[in-house]
N, C-alpha and C positions, 0 to 999 in steps of 0.2 A: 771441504778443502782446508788444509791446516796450513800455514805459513811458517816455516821454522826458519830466526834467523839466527844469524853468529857473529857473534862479535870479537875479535882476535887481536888480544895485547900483545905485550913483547915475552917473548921465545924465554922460558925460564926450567930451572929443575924444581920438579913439586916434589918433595922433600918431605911435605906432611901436607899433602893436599886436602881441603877441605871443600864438601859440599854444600851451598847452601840454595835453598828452594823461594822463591818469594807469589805465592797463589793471587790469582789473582783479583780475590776478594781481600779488602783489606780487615782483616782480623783483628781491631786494637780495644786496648781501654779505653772511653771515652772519658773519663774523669781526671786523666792523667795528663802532663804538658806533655810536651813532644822529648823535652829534656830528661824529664822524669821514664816516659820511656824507655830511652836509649839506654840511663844509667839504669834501671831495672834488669834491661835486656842484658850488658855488659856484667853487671853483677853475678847472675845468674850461668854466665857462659866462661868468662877470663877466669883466669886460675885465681884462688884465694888468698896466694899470698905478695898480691900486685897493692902498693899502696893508693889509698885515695887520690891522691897528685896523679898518681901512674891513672889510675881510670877514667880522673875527670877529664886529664889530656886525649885519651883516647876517644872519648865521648864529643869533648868539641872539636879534635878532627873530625868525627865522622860528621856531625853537622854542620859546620863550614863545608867538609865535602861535599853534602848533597845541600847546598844554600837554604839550610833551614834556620841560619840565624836573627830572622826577621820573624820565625815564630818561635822561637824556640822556649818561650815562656806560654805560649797560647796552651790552652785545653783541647783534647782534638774533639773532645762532644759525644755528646750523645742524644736520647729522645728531649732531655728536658735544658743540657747546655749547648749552645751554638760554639760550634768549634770549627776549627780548620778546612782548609778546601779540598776539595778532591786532588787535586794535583798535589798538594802537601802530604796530603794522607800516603797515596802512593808513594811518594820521595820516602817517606818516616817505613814504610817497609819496606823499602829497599835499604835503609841505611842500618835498621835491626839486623838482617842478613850479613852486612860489610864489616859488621863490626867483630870478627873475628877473621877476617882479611880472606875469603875466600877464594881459593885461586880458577874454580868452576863455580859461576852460579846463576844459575838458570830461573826464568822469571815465564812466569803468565799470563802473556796480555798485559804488558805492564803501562801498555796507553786506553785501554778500556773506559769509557767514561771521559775522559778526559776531550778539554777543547785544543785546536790544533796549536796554542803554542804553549800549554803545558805539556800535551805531547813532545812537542820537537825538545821542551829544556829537559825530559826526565830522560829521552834516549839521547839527549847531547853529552850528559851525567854521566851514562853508562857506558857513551865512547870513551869519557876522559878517566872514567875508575877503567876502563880499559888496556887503554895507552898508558897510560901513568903507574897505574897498581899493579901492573903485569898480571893479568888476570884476564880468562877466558870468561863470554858472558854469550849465553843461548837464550834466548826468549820467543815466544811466539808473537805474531804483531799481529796487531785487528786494525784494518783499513789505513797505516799509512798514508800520512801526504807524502809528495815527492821531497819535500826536503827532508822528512822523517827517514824517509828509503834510501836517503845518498849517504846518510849517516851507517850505512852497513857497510861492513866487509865480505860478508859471505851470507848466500840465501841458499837457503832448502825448502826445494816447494813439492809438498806431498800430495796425490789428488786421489781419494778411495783408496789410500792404504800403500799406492805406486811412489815411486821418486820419477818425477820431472826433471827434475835438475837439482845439482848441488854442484858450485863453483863460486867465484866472486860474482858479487853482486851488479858488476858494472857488466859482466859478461852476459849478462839474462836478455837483456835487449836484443845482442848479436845470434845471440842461441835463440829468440822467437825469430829474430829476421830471415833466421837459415832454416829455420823449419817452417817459413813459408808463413808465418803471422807477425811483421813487423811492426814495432809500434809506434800509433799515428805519433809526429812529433809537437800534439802541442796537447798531450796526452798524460796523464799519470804512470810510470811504467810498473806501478805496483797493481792498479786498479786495471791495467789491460792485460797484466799477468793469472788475476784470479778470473777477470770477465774469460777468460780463452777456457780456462778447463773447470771452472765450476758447472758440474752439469745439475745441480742439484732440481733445476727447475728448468731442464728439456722437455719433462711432460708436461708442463704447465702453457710452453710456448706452444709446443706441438699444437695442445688443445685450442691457444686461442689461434693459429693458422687455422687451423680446423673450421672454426668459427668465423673466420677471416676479419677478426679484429684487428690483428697484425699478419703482414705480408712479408715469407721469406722469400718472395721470388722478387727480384727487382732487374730494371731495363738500365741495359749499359751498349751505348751503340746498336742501339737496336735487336738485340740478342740479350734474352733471358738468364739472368747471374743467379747462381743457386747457393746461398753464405751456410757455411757446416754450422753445426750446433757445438754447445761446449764438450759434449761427452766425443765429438769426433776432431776436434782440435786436442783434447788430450789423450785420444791414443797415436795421435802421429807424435806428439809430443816425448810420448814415453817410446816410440822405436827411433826417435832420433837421438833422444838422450841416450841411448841402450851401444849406440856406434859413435858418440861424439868425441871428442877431445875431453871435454869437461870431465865424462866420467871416465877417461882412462886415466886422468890427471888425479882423479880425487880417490880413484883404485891405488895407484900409486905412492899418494900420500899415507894412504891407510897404513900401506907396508910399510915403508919407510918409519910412521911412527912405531908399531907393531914390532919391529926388530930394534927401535932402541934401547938398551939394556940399562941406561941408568937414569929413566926416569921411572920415581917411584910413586905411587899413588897411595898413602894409604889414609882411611876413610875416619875421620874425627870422629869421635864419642860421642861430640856434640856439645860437652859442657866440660872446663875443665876447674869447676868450684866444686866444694865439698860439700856433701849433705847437708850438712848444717850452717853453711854457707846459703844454699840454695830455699833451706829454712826460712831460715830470718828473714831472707831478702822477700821472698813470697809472704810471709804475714805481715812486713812491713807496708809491699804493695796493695794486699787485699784490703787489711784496715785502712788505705787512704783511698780505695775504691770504696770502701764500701760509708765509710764516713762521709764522701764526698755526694755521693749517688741517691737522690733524697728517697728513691722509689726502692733502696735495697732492704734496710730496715726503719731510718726514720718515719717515714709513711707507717709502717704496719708498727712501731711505738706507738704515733700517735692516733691508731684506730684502734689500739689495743686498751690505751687509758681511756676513751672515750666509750668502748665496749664495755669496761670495768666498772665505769661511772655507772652508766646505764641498768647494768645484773645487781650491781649495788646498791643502787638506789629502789629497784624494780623489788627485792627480798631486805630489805634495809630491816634490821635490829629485827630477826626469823622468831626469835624467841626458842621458850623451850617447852611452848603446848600442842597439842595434841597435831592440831595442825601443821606444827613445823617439820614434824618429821617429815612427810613427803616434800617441804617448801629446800627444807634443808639437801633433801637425794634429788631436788630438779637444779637446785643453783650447783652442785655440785657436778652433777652431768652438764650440764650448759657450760662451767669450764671446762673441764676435762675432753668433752666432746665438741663443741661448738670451737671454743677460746683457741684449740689446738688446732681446728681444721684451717682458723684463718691463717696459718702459716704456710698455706696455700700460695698466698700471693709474691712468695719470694721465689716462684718458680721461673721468671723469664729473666731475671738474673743468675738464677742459675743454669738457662740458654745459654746466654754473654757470655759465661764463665768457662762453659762445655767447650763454647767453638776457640775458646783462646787459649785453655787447655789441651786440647786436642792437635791444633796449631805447634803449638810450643813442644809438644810431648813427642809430636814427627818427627820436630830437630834435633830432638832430645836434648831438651835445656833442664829439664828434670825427673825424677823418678815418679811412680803415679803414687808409692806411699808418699812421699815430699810433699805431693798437691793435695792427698784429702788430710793430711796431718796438719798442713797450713791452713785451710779453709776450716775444720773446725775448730785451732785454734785462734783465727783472725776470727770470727763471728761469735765464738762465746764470750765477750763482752759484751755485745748485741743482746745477747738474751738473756743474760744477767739482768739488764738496764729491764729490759720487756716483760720479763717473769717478775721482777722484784715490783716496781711497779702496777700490776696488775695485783697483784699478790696481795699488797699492802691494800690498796682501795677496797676490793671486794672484801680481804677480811675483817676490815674495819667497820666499811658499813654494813653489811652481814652479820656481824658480831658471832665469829666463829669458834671453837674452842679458846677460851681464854690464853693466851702464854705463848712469851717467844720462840719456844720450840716448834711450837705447834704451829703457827706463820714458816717459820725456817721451814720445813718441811713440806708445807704448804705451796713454799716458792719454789722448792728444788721438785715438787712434785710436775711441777708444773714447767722448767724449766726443761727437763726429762723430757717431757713429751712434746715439748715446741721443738724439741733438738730431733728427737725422731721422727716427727712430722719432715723436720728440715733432712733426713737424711734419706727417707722416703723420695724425696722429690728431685732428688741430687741423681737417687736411681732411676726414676720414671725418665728426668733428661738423660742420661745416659743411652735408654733404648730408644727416646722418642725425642728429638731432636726439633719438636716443632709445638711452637705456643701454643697452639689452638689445641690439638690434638694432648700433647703432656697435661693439659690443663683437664682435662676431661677425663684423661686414664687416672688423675692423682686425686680429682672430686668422687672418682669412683671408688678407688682403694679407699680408701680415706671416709666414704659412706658405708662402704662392706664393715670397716671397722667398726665404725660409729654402731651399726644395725645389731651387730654379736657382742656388743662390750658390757650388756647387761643392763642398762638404763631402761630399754626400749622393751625388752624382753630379759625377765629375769633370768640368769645362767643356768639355775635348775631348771625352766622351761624352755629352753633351745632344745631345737632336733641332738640326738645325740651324734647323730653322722655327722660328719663336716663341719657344722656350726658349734659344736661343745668341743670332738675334739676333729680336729688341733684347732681351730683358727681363734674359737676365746682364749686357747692357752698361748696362742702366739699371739695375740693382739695387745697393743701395750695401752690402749684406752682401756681394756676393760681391768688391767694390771694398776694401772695410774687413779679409774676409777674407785678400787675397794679399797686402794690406800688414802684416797682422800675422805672414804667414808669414814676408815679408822680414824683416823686422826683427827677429824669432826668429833665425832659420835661417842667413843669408847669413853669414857670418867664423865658424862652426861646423864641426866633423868629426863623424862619426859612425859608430861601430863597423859594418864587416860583419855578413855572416851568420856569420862564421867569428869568434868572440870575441878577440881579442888581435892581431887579424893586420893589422898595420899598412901591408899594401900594398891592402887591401881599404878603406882609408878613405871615406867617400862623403861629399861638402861639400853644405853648405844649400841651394846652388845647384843640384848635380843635384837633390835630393831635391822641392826646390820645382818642377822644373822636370818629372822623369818621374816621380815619386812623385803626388806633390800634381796636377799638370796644367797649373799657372798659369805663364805666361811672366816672364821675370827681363829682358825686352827695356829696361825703363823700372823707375825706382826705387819705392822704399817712397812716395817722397814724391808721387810722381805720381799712386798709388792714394789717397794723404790728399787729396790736389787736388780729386782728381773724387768722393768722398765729400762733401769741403766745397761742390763745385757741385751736386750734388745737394740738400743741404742748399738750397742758396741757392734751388735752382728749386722745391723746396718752398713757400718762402715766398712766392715769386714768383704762385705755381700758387694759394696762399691768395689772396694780393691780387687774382687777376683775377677767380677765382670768387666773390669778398663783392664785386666789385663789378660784376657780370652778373647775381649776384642782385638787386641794389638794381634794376638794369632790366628785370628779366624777372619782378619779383614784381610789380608794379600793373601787366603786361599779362595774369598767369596771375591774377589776383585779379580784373581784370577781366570775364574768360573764364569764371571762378566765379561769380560775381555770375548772368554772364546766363543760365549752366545751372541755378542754383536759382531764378530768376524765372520759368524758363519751366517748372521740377517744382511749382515751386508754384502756378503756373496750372494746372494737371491738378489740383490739390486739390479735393476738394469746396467745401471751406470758403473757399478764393480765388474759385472760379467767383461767378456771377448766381442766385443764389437766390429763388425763390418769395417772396411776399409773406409777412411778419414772421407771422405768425399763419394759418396756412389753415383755409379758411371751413368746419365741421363743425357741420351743423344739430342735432346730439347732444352737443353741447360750448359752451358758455360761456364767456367769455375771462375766464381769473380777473386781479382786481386786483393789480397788485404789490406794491401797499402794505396790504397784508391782515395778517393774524394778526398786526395790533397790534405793527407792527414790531421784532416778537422775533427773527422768525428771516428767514432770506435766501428771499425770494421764489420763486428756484431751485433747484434740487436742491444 
């Protein structure tokens, strides 16, 4: 049973009506104030050519509007800062919503979690942006108290897909008294409106009568009272509403609105800043997310230089005998392949990221190029810091080709495949929306690669099917790996098997070439080439999939819709039920309004 209520400002012309939706999970950045928010949110939505004055004013109205001026410096948190309360949280999405003056805006359980008197202050809010802002407001409620409930105007009460009733809210009482289920008067009249027609757990009580845990037969004057269940309190429910007043009144209304000619509705964009507006404003926010959030890249910097130390110290000064060559293609795999896969661990920030992109992108506060063009340019200074650093430790204590070039490359080699790692995993959250699960599809990918990149199994000896071609030719570890053997290896000698013997010399060339496996046909730089397109078609391969899903989710949502209308007609409690009450010449129909309206008439 769904509760829909309505809330009804003052009588206006929508002129450029705007919709805005508030879910009822709260979706935010946790690193961010609550101030910080709003003006994000405002940046990203008001037109671009509103002065800073013009913003910030609109910004702390809306926070004095919904009384967040007592946090409005607080961080709302996350796993590792304590932030904001539930009640605030909810306040800060409802006020991201207002801040483009919605004259329709519809909310989801917007008391969920919440204790009863942040409940009653967030729907006292949403009376006065009501009354005050001229603006209609719909939300559904989850368990109202009575003063939560006096604060409506109009209730719509839905039960298996039917209307009960939709009228003012003060009228619900007199419409159950006249269909024969009045409610007790020291009663909730929210909580005896869903007790009457939620049948959802008829079979449960049946069972325990069955059982005779509980008794629906009970003695009133001496003569056996027989109390209906909820599934037969809401079909009398639904043939009274069907001839009442209420709904010839709200038929009426329908018309009445339906034939007025000069209200006009037409549906916001959603955002009214410029691309490059919307730009800025999102790499400003993400680098102060992601600066802020020690688990986004800090953490995996400093397990990176601690990795580094580690490989470094572990092949320190490889030399150039006989034995370094393999010493040299195992420190070189262990980056390339190991170094890279730790970029792994930025995958449940890019969860966080998924669901507040996803959020934002419904209301359309940005395009989906905008969001992956901001994200990789807010984190590539991240990986600058992370590549260059690693970069410098291992090839210093390694002692890798000599010369600044040869490091420069070394770092971009390596910067390349931290970024494609990262853009991998940006995809994996895209399809698989869940920690546990993205974490194990992207340790997989990310091993497939690892297993065909040539390390483990030289490229001449992989299967020719599948594993040669395509997938070493699409894999960019094995592309990242022969570049970094070039650039090691190639203007290098290296001792024979015979120690000292200087006609046995072997150059980086062979050794890349019959040692290693990897051909020396095309340069180091040609393998950074096609690392860097790869990279590219990563991003590419993002953009097309967020935007196949934007078109194939309200067809599969659709699809959804009709296979739970058609299970929930197999329901008991959806079907045509027996008349409200069945005729038993050994039972009595007890009054609802009995025991002196102490207790709830039902069980």
């Amino acid at each position: 049973m769904n509760g829909n209520i309505l809330l009804n400002g003052k009588k206006r012309r929508l002129d450029h009506g705007v919709f805005s939706y508030v879910t009822q999970e709260d979706v935010l950045m946790g690193t961010l104030t609550v101030k910080e928010t709003i003006q994000y949110s405002a940046q990203l939505r008001l037109p671009s050519n509103m002065t800073k004055q013009e913003l910030n004013k609109i910004v702390d109205n809306v926070i004095s509007e919904m009384g967040l001026e007592d946090c409005a410096e607080n961080l709302i948190g996350n796993w590792h800062l304590r932030g904001i309360s539930g009640g605030e949280k909810k306040r800060l999405s409802i006020a991201l919503e207002i801040i483009t003056k919605p004259q329709l805006l519809f909310l989801d359980e917007p008391t969920s979690g919440l204790d009863s008197a942040s409940a009653y202050f967030v729907v006292q809010i949403l009376k006065n942006i009501a009354l005050c802002g001229g603006r209609t407001i719909i939300c559904s409620i989850h368990q109202p108290s009575s003063e939560v409930f006096a604060l409506f105007d109009d209730l719509f009460l839905l039960s298996s897909g039917e209307m009960l009733y939709f009228g003012e809210a003060k009228m619900a009482v007199e419409f159950y008294a006249d269909s024969g289920f009045p409610c007790p008067t020291r009663r909730n009249p929210a909580d005896h409106f869903l007790r009457c027609i939620n049948s959802d757990f008829d079979d449960v009580t049946a069972a325990l009568i069955g059982s005779q845990r509980i008794n629906d037969i009970k003695e009133s004057s001496g003569s056996l009272v027989y109390l209906p269940t909820a599934a037969e309190c809401r079909v009398r429910l639904i043939q009274k509403y069907k001839c009442s007043k209420h709904r010839l009144r709200a038929k009426a209304r329908v018309l009445e609105l339906a034939n007025i000619k000069d209200v006009v509705i037409k549906e916001s964009g959603g955002s009214q800043a410029t691309w490059l507006k919307q730009l800025c404003t999102l790499i400003k926010r993400s680098l102060k997310n992601m600066s802020r959030d020690f688990g986004y890249y800090w953490l995996r910097i400093i397990v990176y230089i601690i990795l580094s130390i580690c490989v470094g110290t572990v092949f320190y000064d490889v030399g150039t005998g006989h034995n370094a060559i393999l010493a040299r293609g195992a420190c070189a795999g262990f980056i390339s392949g190991f170094m890279t896969f730790m970029s792994i661990g930025g995958f449940p920030s890019f969860i966080e990221e998924m669901k507040i992109f996803s959020k934002e992108r419904k209301s359309g506060h940005y395009g989906v190029g905008v969001f992956i063009l901001s994200n990789f340019i807010s984190s590539f200074p991240f990986l600058v810091v992370m590549s260059l650093c690693s970069a410098a430790i291992t090839y210093n204590l390694v002692k890798f080709h000599p010369g600044f070039f040869h490091f420069l490359y070394a770092a971009i080699d390596l910067l390349s495949s931290i970024a494609v790692v990262e853009s991998c995993m940006m995809l994996v959250a895209c399809f698989v929306p869940n920690f546990t699960l993205g974490l194990v599809i992207g340790a997989g990918l990310l091993g497939t690669m690892m297993a065909s990149a040539g390390f483990f199994r030289l490229i001449p000896d992989l299967p020719t099917v599948f594993w040669k071609y395509p997938v070493s030719y699409v894999n960019y570890m094995s592309w990242g790996l022969q570049g970094a053997y070039k650039n090691d290896l190639i203007g290098l000698e290296f001792e024979g098997i015979i120690p000292g013997d200087q006609t046995m010399k072997l150059k980086g060339e062979v050794i890349i070439s019959s040692v290693l496996g990897f051909s020396v046909k095309h340069s180091k730089w040609w393998d950074l080439g096609v690392v860097i397109a790869i990279l590219i078609s990563y991003r590419l391969l993002f953009y097309i999939v967020l935007k196949l899903k934007e078109r194939a989710l309200p067809v599969l949502h659709t699809f959804y819709t009709k296979k739970t209308l058609q299970h929930l007609s197999k329901r008991p409690s959806f079907r045509k039920t027996p008349p409200p009450f069945p005729s038993k010449r050994h039972y009595n129909v007890h009054s609802l309004s009995s025991q002196e309206g102490l207790n709830s008439p039902l069980h």
